[in-house]
Structures are given as C-alpha cells and as structure tokens.
N, C-alpha and C positions, 0 to 999 in steps of 0.2 A: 591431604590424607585425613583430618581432622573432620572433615565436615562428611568425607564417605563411610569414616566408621562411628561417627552421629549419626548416621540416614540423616543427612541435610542434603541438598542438593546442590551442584559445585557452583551453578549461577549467582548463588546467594555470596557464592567467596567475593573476599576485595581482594584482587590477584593482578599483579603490573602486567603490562603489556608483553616479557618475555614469557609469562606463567602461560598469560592465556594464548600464544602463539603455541605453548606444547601442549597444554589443554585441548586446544583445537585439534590437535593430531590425532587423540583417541574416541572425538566423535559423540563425546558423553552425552547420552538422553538428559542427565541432569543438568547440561548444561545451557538445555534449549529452555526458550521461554515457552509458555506455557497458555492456552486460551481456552476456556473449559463453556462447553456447549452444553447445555443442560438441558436437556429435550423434556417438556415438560406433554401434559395431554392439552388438547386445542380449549377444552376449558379451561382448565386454568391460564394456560397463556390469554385465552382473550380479556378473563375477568382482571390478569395481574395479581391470582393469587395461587398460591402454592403452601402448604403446611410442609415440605419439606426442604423449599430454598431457604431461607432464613439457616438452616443447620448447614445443610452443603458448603454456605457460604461462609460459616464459620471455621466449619474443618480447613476448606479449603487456605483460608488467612492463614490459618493457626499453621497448618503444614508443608501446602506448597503454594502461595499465593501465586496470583496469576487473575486472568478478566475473566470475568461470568458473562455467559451471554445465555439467558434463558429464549427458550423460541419452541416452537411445536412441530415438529417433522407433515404430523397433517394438514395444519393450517398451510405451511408453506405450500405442500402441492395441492390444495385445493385453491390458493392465492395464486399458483402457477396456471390453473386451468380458469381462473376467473381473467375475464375478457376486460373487465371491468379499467379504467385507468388507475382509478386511486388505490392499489394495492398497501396490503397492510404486512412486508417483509422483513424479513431479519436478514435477507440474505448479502444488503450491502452492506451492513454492523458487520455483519459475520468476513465478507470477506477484507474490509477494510482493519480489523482485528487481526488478520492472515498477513496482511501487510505489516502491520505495524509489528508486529511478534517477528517479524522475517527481515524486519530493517529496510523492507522492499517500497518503493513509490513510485507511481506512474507517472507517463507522459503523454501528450496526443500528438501526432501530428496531420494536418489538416492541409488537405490537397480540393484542388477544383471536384475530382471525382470521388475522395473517400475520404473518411476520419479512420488515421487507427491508432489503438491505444499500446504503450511500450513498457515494460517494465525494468528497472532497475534498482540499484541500491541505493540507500540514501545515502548524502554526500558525495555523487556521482556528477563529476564536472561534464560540462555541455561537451568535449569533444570524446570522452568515452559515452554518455548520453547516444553520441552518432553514430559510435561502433557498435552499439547493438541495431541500431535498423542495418547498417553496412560497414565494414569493416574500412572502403574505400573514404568512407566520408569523417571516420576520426583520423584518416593518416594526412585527407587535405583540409582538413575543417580551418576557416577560417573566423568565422561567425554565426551564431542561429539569431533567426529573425522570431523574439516572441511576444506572445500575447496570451492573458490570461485566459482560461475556459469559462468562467463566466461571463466577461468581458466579452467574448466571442459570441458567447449562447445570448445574451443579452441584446447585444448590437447586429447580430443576425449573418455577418459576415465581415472576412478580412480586411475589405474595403472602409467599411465604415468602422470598425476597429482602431485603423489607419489615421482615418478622418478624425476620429476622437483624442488622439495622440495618447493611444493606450498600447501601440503596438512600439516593441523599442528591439534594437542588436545587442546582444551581449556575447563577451571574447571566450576567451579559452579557460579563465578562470573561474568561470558563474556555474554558481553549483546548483542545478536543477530541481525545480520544487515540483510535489504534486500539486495534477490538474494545470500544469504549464502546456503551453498548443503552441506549439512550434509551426510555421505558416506550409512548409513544404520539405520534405527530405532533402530537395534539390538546392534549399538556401543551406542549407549544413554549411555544405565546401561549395567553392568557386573553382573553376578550372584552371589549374597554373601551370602552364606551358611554360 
C-alpha cells in the first residue's frame, strides 16, 4: 500500500511469493514491466542523435525504469519495402525485448517439410514445452531429440548435426532454452501401447 500512495510502482515492491500470488489477482499495470519505444525521426535515428534522448532516459531511470529502445517508425517501413538483404531494423530488438519483459522464449521445431517457431514461458520443462504444439504429446512425452538453431543453420541439416554429435535426448526434466530445434513434433512422445 506504501508504494501506491508513493506513486511508486508495485513491481519495484520486494514482496514474497504469497503477496505476489494476490498481487497477481488485481492485474496491476504497475506491476508489468515495462519496454519504452521511443520513436525518434529517420534522421536522427540514422545519425544516432537526438537532443531529447539523453532526458527521456533520465526521467525514465529516475521514475519508472525499464529498456529504451529508440528506432524510427519511417525508417522501419521504408526498411520493410527495401528488397535490399542487409536491412538495418529494430524490429528483432524490439520484439526480443517483448519477450524478455513477458518472461516469454521460443522454440523451433524442424520437420523434413517445415520450421515452426513456439512460444512459451521461461522455465518451461520439455514435456509442457510439447503441450503447446499438442496436448497429446505432454501426456506421452517420453523424450525431445535436440539440437541447437545455430548448430542446425550452421551444419545445414539434421543429419549432419547428428554426424557432428551436436544433436543429443533430453527427459522430462530439461528446461527449454531459446532458439532450441527440437528435430520433429513426432519425436516428443513415442507410442505406448
């Protein structure tokens, strides 16, 4: 109560695990963390200066700290219409920022015909990891067969992944990292008759 009739914000409290289970109940904005976008104009984003970040980023400490991420609304969609490879975006900053403010990490899983990417929470053991592609594969999950995504993008495929003894099984306790490449949904669970 101390820190809402401060105008502090409750995230900032050192509060035990029963507090913040009733904290959680009323949903508080002040209790989210916070990733502040600062749209700047395409000059100054490209030169990397601005006479008004330096303050923003002051208040911001000073009041409700949280990650700055300066970037330019036009730069980006002109970055989006350039064809060009080497793009010059904020937009993976920005969404990996979204993740980490969200507690959220991805995962891929990599089949003969498709890559798709999963998201879950961090600290999320491999067989709820399987309950989000399928509900079936955390109730038989036995083991996931993985291997890193750069290991993968590297070595070009799962075979030669294999071949490099980069690819390994891990049980029901292995808590999934981002950018992990799980080989196929169908190694999750095994059929047990």
């Amino acid at each position: 109560l101390d820190l809402l009739q401060n105008n502090k914000w409750v995230r900032h409290g050192d509060w035990s695990n029963a507090e913040i289970a009733i904290l959680n109940t009323h949903r508080l904005i002040t209790a989210k963390t916070v990733v502040y976008l600062v749209n700047l104009s395409e000059e100054d984003f490209v030169s990397k200066k601005n006479k008004w970040l330096k303050s923003i980023k002051e208040w911001i400490d000073k009041n409700v700290p949280g990650e700055i991420i300066p970037y330019s609304a036009e730069h980006e969609r002109k970055e989006l219409e350039n064809k060009d490879e080497k793009k010059r975006t904020m937009i993976p900053k920005i969404i990996k920022a979204g993740y980490n403010a969200l507690d959220l990490i991805y995962f891929f899983t990599a089949g003969t015909d498709e890559v798709r990417c999963w998201t879950i929470r961090k600290l999320t053991k491999a067989p709820q990891a399987a309950g989000v592609i399928h509900t079936d594969f955390e109730k038989g999950f036995i083991c996931a067969e993985i291997m890193k995504y750069d290991d993968l993008m590297a070595l070009g495929n799962e075979q030669a992944v294999k071949a490099e003894g980069k690819y390994v099984q891990k049980g029901k306790e292995y808590v999934v990292r981002t950018e992990t490449s799980f080989s196929s949904a169908s190694t999750w669970a095994r059929a047990s008759d």
